[in-house]
ZAZA-819848 format. One line per field, with one value per residue (C-alpha): x, y, z; residue in three letters; residue number from 1. Coordinates in nm, 4 decimals, decimal comma. Example, Ala and Ser with C-alpha at 12.3 -4.5 7.8 and 13.67 -1.06 7.14 Angstrom:
REM residues 2
east	(1,2300	1,3670)
north	(-0,4500	-0,1060)
up	(0,7800	0,7140)
aa	(ALA	SER)
i	(1	2)
***
This chain:
REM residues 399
east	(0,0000	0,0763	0,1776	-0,0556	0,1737	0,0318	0,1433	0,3902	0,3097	0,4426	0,8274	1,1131	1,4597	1,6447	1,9727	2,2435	2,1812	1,7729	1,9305	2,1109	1,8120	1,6531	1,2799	1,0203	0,8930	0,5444	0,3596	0,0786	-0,2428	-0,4547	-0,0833	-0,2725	-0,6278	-0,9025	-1,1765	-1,1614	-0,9637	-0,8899	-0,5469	-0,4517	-0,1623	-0,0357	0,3416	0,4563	0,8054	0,8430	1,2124	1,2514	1,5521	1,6364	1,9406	2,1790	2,0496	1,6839	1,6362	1,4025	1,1749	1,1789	1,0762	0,7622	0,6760	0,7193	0,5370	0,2114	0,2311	0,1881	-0,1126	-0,2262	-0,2393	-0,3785	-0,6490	-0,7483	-0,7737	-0,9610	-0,6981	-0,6766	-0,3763	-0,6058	-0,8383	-1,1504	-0,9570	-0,5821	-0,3027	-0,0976	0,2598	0,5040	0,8745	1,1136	1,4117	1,6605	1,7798	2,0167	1,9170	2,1366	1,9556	2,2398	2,0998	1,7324	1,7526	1,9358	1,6894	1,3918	1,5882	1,5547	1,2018	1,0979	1,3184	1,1104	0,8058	0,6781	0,5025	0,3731	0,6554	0,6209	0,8354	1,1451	1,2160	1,4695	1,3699	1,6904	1,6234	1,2987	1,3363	1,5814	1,3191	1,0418	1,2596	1,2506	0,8915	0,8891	1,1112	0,9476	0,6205	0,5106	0,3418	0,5304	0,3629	0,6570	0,6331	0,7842	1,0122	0,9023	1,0476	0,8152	0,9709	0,7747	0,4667	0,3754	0,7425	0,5676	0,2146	0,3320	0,4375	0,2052	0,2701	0,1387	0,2718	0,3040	0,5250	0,7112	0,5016	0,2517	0,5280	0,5715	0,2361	0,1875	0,4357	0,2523	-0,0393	0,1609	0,2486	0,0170	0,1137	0,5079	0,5322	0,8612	0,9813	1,3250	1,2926	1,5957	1,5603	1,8482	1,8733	2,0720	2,2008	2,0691	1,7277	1,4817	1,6672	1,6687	1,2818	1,2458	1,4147	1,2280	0,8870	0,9632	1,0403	0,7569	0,5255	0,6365	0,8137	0,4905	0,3098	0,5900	0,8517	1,2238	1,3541	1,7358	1,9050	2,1810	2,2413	2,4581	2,6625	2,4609	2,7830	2,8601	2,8877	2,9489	2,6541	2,8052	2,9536	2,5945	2,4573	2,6435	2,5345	2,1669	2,2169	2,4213	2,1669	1,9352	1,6340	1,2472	1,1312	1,3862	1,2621	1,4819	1,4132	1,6408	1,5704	1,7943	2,0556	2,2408	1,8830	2,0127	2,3607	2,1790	1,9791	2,2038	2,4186	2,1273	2,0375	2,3964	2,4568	2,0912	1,9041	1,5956	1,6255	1,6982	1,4629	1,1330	1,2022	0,9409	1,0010	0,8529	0,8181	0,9833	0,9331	0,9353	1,3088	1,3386	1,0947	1,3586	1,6310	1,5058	1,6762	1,5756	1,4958	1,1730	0,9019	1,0318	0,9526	0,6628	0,5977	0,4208	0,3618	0,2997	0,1542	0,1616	-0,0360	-0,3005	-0,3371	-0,6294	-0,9660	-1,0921	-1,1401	-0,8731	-0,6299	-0,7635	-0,7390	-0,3171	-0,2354	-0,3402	-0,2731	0,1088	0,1388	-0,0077	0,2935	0,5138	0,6286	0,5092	0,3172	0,5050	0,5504	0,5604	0,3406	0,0530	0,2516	0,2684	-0,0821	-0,2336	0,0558	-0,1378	-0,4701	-0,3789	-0,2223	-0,4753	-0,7297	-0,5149	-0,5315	-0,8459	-0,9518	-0,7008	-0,6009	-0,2188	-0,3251	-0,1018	-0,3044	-0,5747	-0,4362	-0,2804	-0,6682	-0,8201	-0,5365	-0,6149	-0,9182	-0,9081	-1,0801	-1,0518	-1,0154	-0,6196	-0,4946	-0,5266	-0,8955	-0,9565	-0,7219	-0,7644	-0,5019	-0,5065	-0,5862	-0,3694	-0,0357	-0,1126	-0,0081	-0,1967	-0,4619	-0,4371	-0,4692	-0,1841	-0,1451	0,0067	0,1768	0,3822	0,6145	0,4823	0,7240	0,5488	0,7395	1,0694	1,1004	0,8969	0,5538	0,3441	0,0127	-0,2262	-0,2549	-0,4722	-0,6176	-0,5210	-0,7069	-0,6318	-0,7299	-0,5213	-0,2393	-0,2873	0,0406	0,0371	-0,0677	0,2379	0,2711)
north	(0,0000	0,2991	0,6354	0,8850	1,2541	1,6027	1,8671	2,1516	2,5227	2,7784	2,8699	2,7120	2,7721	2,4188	2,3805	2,1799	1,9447	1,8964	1,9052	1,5479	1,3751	1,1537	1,1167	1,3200	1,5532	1,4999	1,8230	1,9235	1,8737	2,2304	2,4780	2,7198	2,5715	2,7820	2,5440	2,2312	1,9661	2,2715	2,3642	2,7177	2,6386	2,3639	2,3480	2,1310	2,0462	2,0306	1,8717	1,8324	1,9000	2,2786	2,2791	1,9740	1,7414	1,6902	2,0679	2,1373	1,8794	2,0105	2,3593	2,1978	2,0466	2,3510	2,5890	2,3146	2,2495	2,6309	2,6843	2,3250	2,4876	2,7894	2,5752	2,3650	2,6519	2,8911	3,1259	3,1482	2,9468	2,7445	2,5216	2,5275	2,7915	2,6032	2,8094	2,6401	2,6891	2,5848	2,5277	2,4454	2,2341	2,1873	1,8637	1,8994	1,5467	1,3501	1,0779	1,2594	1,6236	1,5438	1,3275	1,5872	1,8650	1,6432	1,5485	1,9072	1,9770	1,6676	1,8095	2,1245	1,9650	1,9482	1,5637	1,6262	1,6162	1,5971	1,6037	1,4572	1,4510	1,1655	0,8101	0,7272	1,0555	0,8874	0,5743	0,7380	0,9915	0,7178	0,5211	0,8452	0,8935	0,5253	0,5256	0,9101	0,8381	1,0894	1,1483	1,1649	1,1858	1,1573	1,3765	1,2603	1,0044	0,6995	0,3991	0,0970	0,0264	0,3425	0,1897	0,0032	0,0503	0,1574	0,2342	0,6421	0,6563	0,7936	0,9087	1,2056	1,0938	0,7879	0,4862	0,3098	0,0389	0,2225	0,3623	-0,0456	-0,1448	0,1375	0,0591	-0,2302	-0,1149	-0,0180	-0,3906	-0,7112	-1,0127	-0,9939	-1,3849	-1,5001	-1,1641	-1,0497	-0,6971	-0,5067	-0,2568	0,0597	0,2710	0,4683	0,2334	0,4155	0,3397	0,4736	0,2451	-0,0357	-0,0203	-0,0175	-0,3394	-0,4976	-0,3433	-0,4657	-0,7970	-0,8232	-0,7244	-0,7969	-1,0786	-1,1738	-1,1768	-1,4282	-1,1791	-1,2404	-0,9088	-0,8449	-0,4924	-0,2796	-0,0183	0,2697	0,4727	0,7625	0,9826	0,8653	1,0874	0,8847	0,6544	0,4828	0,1661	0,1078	0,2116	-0,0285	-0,3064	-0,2984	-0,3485	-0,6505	-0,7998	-0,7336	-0,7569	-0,7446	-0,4281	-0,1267	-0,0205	0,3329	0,4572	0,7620	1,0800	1,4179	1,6292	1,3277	1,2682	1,4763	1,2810	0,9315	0,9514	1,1260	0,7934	0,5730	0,7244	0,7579	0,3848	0,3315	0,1746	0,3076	0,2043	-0,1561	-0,2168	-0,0508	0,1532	0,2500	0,5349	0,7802	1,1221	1,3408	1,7575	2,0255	2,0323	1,7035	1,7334	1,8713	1,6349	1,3198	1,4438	1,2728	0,9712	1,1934	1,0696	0,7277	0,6484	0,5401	0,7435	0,6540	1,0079	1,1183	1,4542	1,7373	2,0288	1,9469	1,5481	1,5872	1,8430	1,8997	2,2426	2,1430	2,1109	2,3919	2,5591	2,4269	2,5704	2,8756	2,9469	2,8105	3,0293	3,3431	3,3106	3,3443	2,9328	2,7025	2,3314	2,0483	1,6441	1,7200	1,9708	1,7011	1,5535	1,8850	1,9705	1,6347	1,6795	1,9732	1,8736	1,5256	1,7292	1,9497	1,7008	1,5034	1,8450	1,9035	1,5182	1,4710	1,7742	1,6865	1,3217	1,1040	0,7929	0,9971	1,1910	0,8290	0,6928	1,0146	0,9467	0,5533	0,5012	0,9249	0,9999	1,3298	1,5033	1,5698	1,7887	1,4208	1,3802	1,1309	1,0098	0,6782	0,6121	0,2790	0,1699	-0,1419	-0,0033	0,3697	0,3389	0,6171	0,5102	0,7387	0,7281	0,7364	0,8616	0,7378	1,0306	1,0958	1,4034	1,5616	1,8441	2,1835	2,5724	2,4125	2,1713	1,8566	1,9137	1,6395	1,5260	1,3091	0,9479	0,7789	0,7641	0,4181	0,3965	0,3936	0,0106	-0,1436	0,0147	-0,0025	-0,1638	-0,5060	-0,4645	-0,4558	-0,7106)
up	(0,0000	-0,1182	0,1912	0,1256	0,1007	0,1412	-0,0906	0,1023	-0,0010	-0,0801	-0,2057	-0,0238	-0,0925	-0,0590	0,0642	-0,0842	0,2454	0,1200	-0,2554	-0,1577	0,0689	-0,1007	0,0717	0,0755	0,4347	0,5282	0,4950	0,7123	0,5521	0,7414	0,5968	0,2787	0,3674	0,2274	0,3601	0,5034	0,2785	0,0503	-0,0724	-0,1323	-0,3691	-0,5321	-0,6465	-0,9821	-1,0854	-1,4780	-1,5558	-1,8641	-2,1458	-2,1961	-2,2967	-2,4109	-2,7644	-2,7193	-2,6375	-2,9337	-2,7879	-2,4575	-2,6002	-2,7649	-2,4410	-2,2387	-2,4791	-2,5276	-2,1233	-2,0964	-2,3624	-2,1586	-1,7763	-1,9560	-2,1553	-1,8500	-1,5929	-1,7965	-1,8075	-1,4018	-1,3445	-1,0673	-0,9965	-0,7042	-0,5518	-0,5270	-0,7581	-0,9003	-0,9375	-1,1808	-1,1494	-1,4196	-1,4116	-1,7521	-1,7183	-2,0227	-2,0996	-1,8399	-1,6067	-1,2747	-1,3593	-1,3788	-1,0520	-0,8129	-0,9703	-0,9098	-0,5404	-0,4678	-0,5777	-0,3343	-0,0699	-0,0885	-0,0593	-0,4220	-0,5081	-0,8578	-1,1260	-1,4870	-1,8288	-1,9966	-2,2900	-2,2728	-2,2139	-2,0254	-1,8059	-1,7465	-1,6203	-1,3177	-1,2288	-1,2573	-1,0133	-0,7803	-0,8014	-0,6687	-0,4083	-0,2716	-0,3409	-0,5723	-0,8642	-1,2193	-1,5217	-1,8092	-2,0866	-2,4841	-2,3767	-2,5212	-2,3699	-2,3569	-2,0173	-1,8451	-1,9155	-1,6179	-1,4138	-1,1072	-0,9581	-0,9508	-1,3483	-1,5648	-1,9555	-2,1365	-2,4919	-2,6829	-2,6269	-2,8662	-2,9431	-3,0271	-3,2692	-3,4112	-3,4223	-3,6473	-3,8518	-3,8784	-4,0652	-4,3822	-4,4046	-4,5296	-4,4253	-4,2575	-4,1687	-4,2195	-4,3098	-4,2180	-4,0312	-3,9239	-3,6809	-3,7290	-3,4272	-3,1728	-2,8846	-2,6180	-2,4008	-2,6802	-2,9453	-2,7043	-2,6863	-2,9871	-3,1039	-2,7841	-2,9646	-3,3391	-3,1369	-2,9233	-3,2409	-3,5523	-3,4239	-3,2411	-3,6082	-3,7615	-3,8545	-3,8092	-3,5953	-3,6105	-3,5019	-3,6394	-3,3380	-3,3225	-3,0516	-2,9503	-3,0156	-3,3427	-3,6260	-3,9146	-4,0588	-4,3658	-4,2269	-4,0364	-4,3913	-4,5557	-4,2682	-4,3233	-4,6671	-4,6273	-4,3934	-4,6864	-4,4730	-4,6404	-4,4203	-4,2102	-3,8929	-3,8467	-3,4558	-3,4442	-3,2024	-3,1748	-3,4386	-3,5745	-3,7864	-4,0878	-4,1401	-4,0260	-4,3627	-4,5659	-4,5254	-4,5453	-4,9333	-5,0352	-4,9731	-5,1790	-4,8476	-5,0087	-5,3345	-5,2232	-4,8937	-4,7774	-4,4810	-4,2294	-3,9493	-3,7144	-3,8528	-3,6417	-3,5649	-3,8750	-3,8301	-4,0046	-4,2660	-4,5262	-4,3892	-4,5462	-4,9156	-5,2373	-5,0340	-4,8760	-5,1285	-5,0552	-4,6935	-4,5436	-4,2339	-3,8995	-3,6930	-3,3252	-3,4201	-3,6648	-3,6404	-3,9632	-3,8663	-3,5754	-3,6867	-3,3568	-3,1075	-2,8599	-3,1311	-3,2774	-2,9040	-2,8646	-3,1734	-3,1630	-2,7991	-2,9245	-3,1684	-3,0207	-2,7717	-3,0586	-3,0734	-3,3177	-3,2398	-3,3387	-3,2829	-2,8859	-2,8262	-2,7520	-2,4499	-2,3014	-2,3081	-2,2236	-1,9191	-1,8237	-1,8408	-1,6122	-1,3745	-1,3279	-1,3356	-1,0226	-0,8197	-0,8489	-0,7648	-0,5394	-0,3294	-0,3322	-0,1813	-0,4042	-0,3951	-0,4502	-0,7412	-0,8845	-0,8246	-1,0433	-1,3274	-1,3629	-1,6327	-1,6777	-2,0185	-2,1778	-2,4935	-2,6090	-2,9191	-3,1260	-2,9997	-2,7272	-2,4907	-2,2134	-1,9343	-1,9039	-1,5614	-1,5222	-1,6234	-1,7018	-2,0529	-2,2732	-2,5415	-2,8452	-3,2144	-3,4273	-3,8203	-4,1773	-4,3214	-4,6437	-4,7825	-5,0208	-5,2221	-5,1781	-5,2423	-5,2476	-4,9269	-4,7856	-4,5935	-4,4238	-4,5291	-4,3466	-4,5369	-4,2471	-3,8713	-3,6532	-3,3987	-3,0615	-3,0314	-3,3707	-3,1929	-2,7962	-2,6050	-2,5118	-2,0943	-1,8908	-1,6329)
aa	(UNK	UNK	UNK	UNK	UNK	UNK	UNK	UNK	UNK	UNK	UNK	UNK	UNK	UNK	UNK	UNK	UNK	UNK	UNK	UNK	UNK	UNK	UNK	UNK	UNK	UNK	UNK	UNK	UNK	UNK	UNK	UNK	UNK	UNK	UNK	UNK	UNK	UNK	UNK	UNK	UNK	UNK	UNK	UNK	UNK	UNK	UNK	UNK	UNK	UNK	UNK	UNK	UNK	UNK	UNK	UNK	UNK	UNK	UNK	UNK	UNK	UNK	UNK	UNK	UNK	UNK	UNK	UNK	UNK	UNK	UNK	UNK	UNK	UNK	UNK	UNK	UNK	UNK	UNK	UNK	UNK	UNK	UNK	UNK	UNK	UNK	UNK	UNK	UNK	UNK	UNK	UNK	UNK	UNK	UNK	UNK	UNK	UNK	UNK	UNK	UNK	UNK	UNK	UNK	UNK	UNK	UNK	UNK	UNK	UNK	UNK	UNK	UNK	UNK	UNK	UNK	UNK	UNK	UNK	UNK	UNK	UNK	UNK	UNK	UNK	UNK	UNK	UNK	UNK	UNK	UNK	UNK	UNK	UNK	UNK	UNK	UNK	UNK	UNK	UNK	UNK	UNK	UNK	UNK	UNK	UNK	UNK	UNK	UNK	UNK	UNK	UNK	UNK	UNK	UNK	UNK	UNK	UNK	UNK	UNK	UNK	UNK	UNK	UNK	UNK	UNK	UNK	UNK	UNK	UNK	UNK	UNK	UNK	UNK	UNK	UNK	UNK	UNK	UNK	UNK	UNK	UNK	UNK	UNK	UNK	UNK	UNK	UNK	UNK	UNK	UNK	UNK	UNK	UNK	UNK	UNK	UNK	UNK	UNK	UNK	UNK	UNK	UNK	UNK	UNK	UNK	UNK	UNK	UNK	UNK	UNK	UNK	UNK	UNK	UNK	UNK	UNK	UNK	UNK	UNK	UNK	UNK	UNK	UNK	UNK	UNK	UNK	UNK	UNK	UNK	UNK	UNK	UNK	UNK	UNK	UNK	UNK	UNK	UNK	UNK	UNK	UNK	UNK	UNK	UNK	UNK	UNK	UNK	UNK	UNK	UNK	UNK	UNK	UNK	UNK	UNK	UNK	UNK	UNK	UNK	UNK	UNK	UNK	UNK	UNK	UNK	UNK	UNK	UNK	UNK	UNK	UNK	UNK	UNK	UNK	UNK	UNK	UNK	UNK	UNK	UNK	UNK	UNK	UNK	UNK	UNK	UNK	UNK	UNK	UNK	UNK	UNK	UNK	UNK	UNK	UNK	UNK	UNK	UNK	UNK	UNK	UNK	UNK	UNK	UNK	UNK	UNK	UNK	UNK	UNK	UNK	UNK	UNK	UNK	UNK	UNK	UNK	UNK	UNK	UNK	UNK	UNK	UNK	UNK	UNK	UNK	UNK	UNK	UNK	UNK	UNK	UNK	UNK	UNK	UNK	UNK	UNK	UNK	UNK	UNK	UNK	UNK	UNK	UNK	UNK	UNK	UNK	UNK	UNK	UNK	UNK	UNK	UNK	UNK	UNK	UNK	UNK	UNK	UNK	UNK	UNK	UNK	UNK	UNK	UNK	UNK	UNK	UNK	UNK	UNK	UNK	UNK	UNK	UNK	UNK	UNK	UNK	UNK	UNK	UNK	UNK	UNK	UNK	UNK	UNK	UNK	UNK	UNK	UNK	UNK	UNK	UNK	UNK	UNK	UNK	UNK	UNK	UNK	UNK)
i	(1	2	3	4	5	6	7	8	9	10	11	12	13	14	15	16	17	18	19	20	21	22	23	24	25	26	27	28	29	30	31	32	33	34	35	36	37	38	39	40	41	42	43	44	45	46	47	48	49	50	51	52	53	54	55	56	57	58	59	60	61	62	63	64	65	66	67	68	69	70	71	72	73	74	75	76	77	78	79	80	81	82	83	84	85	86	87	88	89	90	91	92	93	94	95	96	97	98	99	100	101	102	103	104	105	106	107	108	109	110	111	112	113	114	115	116	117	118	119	120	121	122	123	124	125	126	127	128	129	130	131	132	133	134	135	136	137	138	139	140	141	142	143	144	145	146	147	148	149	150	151	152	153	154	155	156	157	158	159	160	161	162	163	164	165	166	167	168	169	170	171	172	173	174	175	176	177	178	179	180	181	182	183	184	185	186	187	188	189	190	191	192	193	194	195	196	197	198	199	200	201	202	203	204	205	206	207	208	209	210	211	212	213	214	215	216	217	218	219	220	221	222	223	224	225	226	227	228	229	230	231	232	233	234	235	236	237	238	239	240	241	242	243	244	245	246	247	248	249	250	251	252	253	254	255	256	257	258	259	260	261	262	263	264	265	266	267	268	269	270	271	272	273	274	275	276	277	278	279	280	281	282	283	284	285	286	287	288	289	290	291	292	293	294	295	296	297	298	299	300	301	302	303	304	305	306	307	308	309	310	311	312	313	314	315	316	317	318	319	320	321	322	323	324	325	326	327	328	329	330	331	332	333	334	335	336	337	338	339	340	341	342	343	344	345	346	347	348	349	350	351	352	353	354	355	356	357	358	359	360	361	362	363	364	365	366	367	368	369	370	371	372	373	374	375	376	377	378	379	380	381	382	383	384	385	386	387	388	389	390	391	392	393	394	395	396	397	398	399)
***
């Protein structure tokens, strides 16, 4: 069973000695009352990647999470009468920063975190939220292994089977099919290649992996290996600024002449980096801005871009981030048990239409898209091919 924790108020300034403890202080539940069981304020810790690789991602987030608390408090920045606050972390992408900054924001009271862009940065702050007892709802990291790591652990974006199993849908019948899956050999990659395993390989399909050093900078050699292997389908899972050199290797050795390849489409920034090779892939997507018709969308993108940022492949974990959280304060009045109970089975209506947190291992239920390139004024621009739905591409249940 679960300790029940009580939201501190109010700003503390921690000390490098709080900055280094690793549990959580009680609070007392009658400090900021404005009626019985009420909270005056309510404090949340968003870590997520400002600076360091994945920093364009973490932008996205934070600008969506914004127009998100805006969009679910009416403008007000509260709910029932509890403000809430907001601080802001920059985990610069390593698993050491993100836990001493989310260390700190425990230390000082706060038990609702959320973000990450990084699925390695994930797992060690998921492992926090376990060990403190607090909520964490994870943000575009996509590492199958969140789903379902712990009872506090909730997601606000997609995972990466949900990434497979729509990869899926472009294919008819894969049994006995040799897939090779070409990806960075880092957590993200990892789940991946345990995904395309657990999927395709669960529908007859022969899964091997070609997998990269996250720090390398030259992509010929790993070119050159998936088309020795000389597989019948190319699974690329790639994340971060390498993208652009990744493919420019994978259509000077003629990968996409040879072998149909199947990947995520990532944020505007790489829809020109795909070169002569763009009109040749066959595209799962997250998000982009013209996929979902509906008046949250329609709310996210123009509360995004009326701030001056622009929506992109992330901005849908951000706002549904928002929306949960406030949702959890308002059920749960900084009980955690009570704010994990109002998360579990929570339906509600994201920037891609409606969303399901699956009660058993709190893995989100969400439609995903076929997209292609199309060439339009001189560069590459996404158009919608079709909707998945949520059920042809919901995660097995974790155990």
């Amino acid at each position: 069973m679960r300790v029940t924790k009580k939201l501190l108020l109010g700003s503390v300034v921690v000390t490098a000695a709080l900055a280094l403890a690793a549990c959580a202080p009680s609070g007392d539940p009658d400090n900021g009352s404005t009626e019985p069981g009420g909270l005056s304020e309510v404090t949340v810790g968003i870590v997520t990647s400002e600076s360091g690789p994945l920093a364009g991602y973490g932008k996205q987030y934070l600008d969506a999470f914004k127009a998100g608390l805006d969009y679910a408090t009416d403008g007000t920045g509260e709910i029932d009468g509890t403000t809430i606050n907001v601080e802001y972390r920059d985990d610069a992408g390593d698993p050491d920063k993100a836990v001493t900054a989310v260390k700190e924001l425990i230390g000082s009271g706060v038990n609702i975190i959320a973000g990450t862009a990084s699925s390695g940065v994930a797992l060690a702050v998921a492992e926090q939220a376990e060990q403190n007892k607090v909520l964490y709802i994870s943000g575009p990291a996509a590492a199958d292994a969140i789903t379902g790591i712990n009872g506090y652990t909730f997601r606000s974006g997609r995972q990466s089977a949900q990434d497979v199993a729509t990869a899926g849908t472009f294919l008819d019948d894969i049994e006995g099919k040799t897939v090779t899956v070409f990806a960075q050999d880092n957590a993200f990659g990892q789940g991946n290649v345990a995904a395309v395993q657990a999927i395709l390989g669960g529908q007859g399909a022969t899964v091997n992996s070609v997998l990269v050093a996250e720090d390398a900078t030259e992509f010929t050699p790993f070119a050159q290996q998936v088309l020795a292997g000389a597989p019948d389908l190319v699974f690329v899972a790639w994340a971060g600024a390498t993208s652009g050199a990744m493919w420019q290797a994978m259509s000077q050795q003629g990968v996409m002449d040879e072998i149909p390849v199947v990947t995520g489409l990532g944020d505007s920034a790489t829809f020109g980096a795909y070169g002569e090779a763009s009109e040749k892939i066959s595209f799962l997507n997250h998000y982009f801005a013209e996929a979902p018709d509906n008046d949250v969308n329609t709310a996210m993108v123009e509360a995004i871009e009326e701030a001056g940022g622009t929506p992109d492949l992330f901005s849908p974990d951000g706002f549904n981030a928002a929306i949960m959280i406030v949702h959890a304060i308002e059920s749960g009045q900084g009980d955690v048990d009570a704010m994990v109970a109002a998360l579990e089975g929570f339906e509600f209506e994201g920037p891609k239409g409606s969303m399901t947190v699956r009660a058993s291992d709190h893995a989100l239920i969400q439609e995903m898209y076929q997209v292609k390139l199309v060439a339009k004024d001189g560069t590459f621009v996404p158009e919608l091919v079709d909707t998945v739905s949520a059920d042809d591409v919901a995660p097995a249940e974790a155990e």
